[in-house]
Biopython code that builds the backbone (N, CA, C, O; Angstrom):
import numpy as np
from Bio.PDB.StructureBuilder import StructureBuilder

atoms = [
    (1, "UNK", "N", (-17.190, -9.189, 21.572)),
    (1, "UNK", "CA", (-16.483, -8.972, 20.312)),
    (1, "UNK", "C", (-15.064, -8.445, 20.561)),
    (1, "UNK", "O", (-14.223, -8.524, 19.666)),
    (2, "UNK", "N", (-14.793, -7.937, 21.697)),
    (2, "UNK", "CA", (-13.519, -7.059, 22.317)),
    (2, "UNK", "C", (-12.606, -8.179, 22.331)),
    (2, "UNK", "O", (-11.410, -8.223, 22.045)),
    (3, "UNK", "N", (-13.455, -9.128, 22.743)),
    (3, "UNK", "CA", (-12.241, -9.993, 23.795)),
    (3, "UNK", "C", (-11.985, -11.053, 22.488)),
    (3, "UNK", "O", (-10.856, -11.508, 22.299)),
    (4, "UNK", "N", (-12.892, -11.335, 21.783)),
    (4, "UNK", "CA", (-12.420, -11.959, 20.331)),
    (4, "UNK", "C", (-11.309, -11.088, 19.105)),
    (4, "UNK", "O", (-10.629, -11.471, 18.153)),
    (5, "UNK", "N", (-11.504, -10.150, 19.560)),
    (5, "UNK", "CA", (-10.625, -9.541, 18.966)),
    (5, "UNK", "C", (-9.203, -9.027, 19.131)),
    (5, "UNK", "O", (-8.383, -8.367, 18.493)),
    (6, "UNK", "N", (-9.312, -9.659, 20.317)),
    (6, "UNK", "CA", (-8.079, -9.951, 21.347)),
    (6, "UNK", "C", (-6.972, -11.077, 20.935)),
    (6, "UNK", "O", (-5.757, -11.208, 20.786)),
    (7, "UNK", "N", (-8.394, -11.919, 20.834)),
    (7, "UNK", "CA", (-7.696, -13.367, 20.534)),
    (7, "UNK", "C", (-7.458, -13.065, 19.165)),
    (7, "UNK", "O", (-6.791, -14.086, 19.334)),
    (8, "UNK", "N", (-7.324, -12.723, 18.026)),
    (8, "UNK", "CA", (-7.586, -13.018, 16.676)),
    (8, "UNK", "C", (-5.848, -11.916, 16.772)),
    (8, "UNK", "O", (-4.761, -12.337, 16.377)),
    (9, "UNK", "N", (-6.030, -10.892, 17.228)),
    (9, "UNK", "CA", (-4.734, -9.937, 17.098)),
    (9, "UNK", "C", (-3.844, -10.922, 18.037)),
    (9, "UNK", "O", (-2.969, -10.481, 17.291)),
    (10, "UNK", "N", (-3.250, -11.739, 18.853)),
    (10, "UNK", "CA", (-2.850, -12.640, 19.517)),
    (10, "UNK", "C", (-2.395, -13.483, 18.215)),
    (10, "UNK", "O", (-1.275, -13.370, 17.717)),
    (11, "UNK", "N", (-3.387, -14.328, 17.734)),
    (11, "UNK", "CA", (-2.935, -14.890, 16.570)),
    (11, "UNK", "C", (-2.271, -14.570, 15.475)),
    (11, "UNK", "O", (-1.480, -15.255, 14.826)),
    (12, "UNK", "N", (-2.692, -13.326, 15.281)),
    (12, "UNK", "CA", (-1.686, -12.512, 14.415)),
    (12, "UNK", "C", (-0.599, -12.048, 14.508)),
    (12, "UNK", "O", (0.258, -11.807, 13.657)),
    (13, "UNK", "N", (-0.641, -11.860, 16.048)),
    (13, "UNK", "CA", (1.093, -11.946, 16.041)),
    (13, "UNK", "C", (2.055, -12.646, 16.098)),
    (13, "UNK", "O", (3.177, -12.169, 16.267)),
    (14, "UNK", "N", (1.752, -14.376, 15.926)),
    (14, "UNK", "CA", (2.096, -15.245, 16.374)),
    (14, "UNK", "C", (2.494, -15.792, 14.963)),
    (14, "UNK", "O", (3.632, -16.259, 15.017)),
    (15, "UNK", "N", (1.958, -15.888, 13.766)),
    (15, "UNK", "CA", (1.817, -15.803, 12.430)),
    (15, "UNK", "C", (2.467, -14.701, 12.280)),
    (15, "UNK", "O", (2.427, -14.911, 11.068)),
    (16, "UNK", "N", (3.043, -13.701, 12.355)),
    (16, "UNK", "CA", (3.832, -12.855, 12.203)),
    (16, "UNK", "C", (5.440, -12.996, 13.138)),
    (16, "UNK", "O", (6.558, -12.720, 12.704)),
    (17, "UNK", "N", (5.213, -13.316, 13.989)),
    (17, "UNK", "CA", (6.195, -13.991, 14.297)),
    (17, "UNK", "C", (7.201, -14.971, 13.603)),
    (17, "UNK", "O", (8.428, -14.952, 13.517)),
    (18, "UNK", "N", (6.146, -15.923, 13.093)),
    (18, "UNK", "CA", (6.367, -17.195, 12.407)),
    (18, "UNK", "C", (6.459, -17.003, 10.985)),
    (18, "UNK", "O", (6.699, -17.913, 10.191)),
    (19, "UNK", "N", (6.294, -15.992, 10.729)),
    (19, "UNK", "CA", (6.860, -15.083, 9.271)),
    (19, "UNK", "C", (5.929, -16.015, 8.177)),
    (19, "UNK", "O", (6.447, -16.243, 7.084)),
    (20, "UNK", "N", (4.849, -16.442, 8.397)),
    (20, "UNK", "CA", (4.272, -17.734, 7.496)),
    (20, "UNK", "C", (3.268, -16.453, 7.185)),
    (20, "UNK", "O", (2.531, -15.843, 7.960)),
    (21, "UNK", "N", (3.531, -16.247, 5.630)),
    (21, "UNK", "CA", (2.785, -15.464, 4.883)),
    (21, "UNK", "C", (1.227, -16.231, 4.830)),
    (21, "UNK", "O", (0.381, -15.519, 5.370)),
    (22, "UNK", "N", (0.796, -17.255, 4.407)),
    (22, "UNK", "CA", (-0.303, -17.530, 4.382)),
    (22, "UNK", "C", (-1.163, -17.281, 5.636)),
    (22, "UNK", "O", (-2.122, -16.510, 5.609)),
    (23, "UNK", "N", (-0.756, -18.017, 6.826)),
    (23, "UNK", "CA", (-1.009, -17.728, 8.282)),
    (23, "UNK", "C", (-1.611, -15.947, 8.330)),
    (23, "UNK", "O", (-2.699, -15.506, 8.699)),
    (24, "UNK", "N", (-0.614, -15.368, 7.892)),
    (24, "UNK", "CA", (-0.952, -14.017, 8.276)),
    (24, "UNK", "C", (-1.829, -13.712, 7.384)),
    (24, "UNK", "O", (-2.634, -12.922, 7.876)),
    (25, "UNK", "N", (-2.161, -14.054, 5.871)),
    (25, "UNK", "CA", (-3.138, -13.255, 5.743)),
    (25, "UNK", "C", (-4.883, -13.828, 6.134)),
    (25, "UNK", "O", (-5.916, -13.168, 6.025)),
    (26, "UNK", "N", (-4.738, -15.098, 6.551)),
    (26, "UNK", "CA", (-5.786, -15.435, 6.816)),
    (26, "UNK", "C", (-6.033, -15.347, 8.300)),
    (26, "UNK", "O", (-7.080, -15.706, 8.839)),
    (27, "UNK", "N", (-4.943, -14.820, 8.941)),
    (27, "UNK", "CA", (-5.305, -13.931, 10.352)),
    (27, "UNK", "C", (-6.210, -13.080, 10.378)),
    (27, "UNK", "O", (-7.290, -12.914, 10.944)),
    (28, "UNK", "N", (-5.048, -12.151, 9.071)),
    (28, "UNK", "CA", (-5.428, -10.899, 8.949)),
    (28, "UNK", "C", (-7.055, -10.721, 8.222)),
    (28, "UNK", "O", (-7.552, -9.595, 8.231)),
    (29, "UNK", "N", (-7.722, -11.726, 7.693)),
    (29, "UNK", "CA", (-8.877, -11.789, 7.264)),
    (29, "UNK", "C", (-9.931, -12.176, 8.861)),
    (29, "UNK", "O", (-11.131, -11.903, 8.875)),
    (30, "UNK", "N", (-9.339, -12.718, 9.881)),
    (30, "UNK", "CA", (-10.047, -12.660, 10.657)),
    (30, "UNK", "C", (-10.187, -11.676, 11.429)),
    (30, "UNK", "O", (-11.287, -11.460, 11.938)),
    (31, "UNK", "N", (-9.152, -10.908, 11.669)),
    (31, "UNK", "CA", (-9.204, -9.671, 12.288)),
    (31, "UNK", "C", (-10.244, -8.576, 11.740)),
    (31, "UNK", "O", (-10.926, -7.930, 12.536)),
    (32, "UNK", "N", (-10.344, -8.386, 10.311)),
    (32, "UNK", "CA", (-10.975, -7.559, 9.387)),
    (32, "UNK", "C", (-12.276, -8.259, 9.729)),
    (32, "UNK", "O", (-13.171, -7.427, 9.581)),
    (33, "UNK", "N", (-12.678, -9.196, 10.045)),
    (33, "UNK", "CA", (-14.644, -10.217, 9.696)),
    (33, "UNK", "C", (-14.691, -9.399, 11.634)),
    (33, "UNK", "O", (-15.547, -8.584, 11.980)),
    (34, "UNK", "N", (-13.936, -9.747, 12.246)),
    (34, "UNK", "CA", (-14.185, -9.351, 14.377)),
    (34, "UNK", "C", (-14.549, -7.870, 13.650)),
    (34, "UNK", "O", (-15.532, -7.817, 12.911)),
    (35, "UNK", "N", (-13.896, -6.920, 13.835)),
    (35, "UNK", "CA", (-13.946, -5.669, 13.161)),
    (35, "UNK", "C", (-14.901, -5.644, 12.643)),
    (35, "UNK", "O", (-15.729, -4.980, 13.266)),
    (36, "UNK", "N", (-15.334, -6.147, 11.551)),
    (36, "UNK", "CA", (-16.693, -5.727, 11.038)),
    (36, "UNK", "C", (-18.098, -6.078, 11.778)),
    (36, "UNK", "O", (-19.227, -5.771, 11.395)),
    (37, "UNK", "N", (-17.746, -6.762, 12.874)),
    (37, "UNK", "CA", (-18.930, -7.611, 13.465)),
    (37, "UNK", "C", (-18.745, -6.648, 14.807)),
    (37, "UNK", "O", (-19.797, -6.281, 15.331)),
    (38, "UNK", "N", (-18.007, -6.388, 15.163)),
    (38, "UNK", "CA", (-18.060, -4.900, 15.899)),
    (38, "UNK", "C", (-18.919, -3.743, 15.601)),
    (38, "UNK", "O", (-19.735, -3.130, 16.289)),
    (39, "UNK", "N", (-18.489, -3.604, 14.320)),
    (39, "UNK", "CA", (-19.225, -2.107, 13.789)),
    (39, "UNK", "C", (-20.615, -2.659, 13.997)),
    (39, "UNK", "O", (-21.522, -2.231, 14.710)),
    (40, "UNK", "N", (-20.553, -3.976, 13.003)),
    (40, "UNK", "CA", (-22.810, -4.297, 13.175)),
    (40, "UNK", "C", (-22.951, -4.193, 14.261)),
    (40, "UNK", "O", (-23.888, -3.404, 14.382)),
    (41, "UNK", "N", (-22.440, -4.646, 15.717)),
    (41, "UNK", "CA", (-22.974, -4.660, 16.845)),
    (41, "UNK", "C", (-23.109, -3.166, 17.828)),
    (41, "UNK", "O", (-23.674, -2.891, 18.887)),
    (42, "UNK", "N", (-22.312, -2.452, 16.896)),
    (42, "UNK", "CA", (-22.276, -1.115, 17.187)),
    (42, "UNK", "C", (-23.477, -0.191, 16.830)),
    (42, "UNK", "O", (-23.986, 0.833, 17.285)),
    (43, "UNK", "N", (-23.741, -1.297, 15.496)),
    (43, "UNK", "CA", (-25.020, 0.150, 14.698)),
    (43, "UNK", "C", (-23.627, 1.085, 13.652)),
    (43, "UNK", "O", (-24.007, 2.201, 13.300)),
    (44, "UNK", "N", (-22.404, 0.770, 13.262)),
    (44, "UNK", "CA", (-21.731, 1.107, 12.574)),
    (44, "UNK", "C", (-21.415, 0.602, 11.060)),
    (44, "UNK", "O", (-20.888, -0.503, 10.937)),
    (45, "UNK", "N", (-21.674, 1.260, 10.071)),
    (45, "UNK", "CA", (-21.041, 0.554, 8.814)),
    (45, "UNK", "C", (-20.181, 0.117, 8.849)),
    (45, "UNK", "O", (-19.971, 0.664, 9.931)),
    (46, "UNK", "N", (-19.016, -0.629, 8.645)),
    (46, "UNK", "CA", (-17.648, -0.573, 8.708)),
    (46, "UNK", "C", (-17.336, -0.007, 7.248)),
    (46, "UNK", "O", (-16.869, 1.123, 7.395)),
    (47, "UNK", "N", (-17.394, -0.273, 6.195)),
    (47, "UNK", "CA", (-17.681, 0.299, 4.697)),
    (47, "UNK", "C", (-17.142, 1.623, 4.787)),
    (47, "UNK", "O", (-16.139, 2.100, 4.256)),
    (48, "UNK", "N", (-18.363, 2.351, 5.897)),
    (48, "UNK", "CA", (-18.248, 3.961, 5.554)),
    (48, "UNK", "C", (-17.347, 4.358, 6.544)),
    (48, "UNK", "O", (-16.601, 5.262, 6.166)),
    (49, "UNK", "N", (-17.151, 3.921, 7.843)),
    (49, "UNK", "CA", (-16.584, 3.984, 8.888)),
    (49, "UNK", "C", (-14.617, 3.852, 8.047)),
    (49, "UNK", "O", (-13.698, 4.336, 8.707)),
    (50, "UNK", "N", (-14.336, 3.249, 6.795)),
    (50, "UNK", "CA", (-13.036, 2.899, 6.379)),
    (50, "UNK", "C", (-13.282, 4.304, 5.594)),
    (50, "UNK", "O", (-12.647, 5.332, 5.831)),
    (51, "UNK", "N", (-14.138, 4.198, 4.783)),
    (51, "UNK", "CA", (-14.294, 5.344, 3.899)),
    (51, "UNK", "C", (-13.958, 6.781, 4.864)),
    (51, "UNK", "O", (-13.229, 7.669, 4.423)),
    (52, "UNK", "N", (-14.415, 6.835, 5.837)),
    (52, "UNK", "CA", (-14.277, 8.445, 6.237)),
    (52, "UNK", "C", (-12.228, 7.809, 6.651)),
    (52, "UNK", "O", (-11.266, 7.987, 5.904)),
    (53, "UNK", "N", (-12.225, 7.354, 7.551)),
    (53, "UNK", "CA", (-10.694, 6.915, 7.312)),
    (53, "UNK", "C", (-9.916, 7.628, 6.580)),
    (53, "UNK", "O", (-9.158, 8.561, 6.845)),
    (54, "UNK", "N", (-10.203, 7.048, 5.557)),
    (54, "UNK", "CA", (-9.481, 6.995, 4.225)),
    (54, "UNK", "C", (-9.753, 8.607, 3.894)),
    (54, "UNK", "O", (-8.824, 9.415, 3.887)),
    (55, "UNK", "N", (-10.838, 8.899, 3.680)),
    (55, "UNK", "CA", (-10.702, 10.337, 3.477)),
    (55, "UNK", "C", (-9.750, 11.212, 4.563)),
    (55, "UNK", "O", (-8.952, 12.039, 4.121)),
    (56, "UNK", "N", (-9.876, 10.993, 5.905)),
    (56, "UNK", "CA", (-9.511, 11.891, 6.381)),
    (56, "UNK", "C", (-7.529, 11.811, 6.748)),
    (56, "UNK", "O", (-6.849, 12.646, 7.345)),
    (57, "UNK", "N", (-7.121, 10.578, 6.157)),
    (57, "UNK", "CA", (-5.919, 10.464, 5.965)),
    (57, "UNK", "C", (-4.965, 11.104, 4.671)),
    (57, "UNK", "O", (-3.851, 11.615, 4.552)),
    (58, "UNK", "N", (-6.140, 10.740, 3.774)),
    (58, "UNK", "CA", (-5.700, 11.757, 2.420)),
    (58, "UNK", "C", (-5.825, 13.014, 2.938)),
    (58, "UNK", "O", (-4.880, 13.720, 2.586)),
    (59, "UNK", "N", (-6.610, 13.569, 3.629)),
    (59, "UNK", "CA", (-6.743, 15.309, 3.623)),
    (59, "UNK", "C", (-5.484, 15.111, 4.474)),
    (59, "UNK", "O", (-4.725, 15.771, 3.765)),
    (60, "UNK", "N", (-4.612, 14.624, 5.611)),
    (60, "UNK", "CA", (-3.840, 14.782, 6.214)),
    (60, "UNK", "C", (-2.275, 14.526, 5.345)),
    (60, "UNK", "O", (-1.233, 15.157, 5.525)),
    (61, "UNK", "N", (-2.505, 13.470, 4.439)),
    (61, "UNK", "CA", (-1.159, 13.148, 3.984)),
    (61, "UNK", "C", (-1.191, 14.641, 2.622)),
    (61, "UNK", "O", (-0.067, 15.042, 2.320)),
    (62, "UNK", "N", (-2.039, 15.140, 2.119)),
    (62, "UNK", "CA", (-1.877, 16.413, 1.320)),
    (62, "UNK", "C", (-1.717, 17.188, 2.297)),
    (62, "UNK", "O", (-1.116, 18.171, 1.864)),
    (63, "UNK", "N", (-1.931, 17.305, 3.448)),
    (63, "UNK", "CA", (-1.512, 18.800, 4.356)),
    (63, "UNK", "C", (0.290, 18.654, 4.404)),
    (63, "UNK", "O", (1.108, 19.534, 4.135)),
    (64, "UNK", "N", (0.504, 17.451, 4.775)),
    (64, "UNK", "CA", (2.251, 16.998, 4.806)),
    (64, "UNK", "C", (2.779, 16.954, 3.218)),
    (64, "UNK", "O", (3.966, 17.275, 3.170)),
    (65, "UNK", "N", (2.287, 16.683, 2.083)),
    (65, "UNK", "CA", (3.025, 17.507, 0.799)),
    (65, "UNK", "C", (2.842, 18.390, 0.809)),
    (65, "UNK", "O", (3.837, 18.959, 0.360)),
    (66, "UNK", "N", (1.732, 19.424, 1.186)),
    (66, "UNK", "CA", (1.815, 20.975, 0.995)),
    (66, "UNK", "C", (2.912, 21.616, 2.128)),
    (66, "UNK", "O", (3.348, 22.732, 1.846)),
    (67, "UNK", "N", (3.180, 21.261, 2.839)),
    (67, "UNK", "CA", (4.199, 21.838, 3.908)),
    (67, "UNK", "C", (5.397, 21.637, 3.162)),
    (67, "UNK", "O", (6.233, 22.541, 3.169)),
    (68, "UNK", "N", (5.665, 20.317, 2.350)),
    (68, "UNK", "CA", (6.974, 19.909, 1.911)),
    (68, "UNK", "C", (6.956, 20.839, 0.923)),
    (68, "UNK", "O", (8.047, 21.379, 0.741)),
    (69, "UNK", "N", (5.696, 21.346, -0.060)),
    (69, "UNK", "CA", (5.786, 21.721, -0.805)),
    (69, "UNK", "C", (6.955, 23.269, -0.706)),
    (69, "UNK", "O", (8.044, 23.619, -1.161)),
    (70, "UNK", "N", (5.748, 23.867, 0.296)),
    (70, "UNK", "CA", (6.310, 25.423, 0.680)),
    (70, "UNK", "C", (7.612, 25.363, 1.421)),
    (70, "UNK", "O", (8.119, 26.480, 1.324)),
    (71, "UNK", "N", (8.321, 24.626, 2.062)),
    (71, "UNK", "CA", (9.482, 24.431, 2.201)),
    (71, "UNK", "C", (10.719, 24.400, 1.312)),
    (71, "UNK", "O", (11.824, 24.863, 1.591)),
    (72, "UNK", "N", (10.310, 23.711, 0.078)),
    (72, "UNK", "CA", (11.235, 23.439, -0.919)),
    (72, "UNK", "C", (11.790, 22.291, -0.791)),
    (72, "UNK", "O", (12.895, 22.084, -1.290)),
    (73, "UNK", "N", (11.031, 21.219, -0.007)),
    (73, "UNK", "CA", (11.907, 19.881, 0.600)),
    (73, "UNK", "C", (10.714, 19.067, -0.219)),
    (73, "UNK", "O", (9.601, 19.429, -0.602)),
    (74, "UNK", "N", (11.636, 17.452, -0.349)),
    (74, "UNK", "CA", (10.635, 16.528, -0.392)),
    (74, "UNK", "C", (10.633, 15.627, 0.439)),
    (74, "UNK", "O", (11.519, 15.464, 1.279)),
    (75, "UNK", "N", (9.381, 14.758, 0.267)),
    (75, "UNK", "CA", (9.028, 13.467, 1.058)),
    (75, "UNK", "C", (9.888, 12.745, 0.894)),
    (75, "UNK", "O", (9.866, 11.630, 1.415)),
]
sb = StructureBuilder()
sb.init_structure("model")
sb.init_model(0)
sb.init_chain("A")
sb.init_seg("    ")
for serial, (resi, resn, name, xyz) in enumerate(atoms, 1):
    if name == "N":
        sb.init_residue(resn, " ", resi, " ")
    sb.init_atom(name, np.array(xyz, "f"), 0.0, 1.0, " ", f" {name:<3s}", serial, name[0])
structure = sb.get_structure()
């Protein structure tokens, strides 16, 4: 699954290169299906595996407004 996912990010940059919006997002849909076929082969959700993500980027991007906050600066 590593080494397919090799190839698929390869393609994506190549479609990004080539600035061809369609290309890229149906790269980018293959990259996301390798990825998820990772996690199954892992014994990983990918679902919850985005979900904690996502949570733990929000708790980080509110730690960086609260700093801006007490500073008196903004983002």
């Amino acid at each position: 699954a590593l080494d397919k996912l090799e190839e698929e990010i390869k393609e994506m940059r190549e479609a990004i290169d080539k600035k061809h919006q369609n290309e890229q997002e149906e790269e980018l849909g293959d990259v996301l299906f390798v990825l998820a076929n990772l996690g199954r082969m892992l014994g990983i959700n990918p679902e919850e595996a985005l979900r904690k993500t996502n949570k733990k980027f929000e708790n980080r991007f509110n730690g960086m407004e609260e700093e801006f906050k007490l500073k008196n600066q903004r983002m």
